[in-house]
N, C-alpha and C positions, 0 to 999 in steps of 0.2 A: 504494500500500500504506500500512497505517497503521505508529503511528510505537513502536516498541516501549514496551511499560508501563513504567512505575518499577520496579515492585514487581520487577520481572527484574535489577534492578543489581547485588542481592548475586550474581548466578551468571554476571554480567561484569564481574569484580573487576581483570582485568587488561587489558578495553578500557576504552577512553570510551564510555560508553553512549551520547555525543551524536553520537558520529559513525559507531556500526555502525550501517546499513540495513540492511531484510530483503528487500529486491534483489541487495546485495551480498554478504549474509554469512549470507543463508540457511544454509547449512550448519551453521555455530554455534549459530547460534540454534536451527535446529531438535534439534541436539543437546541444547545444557542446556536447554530446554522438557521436552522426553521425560522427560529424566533428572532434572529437578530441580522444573518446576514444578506450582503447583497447580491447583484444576479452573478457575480464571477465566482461567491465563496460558495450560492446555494450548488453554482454547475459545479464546482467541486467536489461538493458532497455527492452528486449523483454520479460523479465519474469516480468517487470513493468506496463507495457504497452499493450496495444492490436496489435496487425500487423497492423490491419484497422487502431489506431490509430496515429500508427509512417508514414503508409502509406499515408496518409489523409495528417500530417505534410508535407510530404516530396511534395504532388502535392500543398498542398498551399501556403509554405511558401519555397520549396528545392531552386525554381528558382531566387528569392530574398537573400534568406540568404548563401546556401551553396556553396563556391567555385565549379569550375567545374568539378573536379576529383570526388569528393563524391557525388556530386549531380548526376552524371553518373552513376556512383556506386550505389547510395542506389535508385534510378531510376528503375535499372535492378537488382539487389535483391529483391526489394518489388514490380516489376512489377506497378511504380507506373504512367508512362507512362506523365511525366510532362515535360519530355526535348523538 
């Protein structure tokens, strides 16, 4: 897997951004991506990641962790049908 961008370090203010992997800490990451980034970091995620796997995120964890707007959003983008 590739190695996360810079431009993601404001939205992991309270890791090391040198030592999260997105083997290990997929889930974070794919969190603040959804919620926080833009369209170069979101195409990142999806060229990091599986669909099934950001999809999967989004029905187990969307309705817990993502404000409403995104969770709406990435719901009906990935057809993930968790609202």
């Amino acid at each position: 897997m590739t190695s996360i961008p810079a431009s993601l370090t404001p939205f992991f203010q309270e890791y090391d951004l040198a030592k999260l992997t997105p083997e290990k800490d997929a889930h974070t990451i794919i969190e603040r991506v959804l919620q926080y980034g833009n369209r170069a970091e979101i195409k990142w995620l999806f060229q990091t990641y599986s669909i099934d796997k950001i999809a999967g995120w989004v029905r187990r964890w969307g309705n817990e962790v993502l404000p409403e707007p995104d969770r709406k959003f990435w719901n009906l983008v990935l057809n993930a049908g968790s609202i």
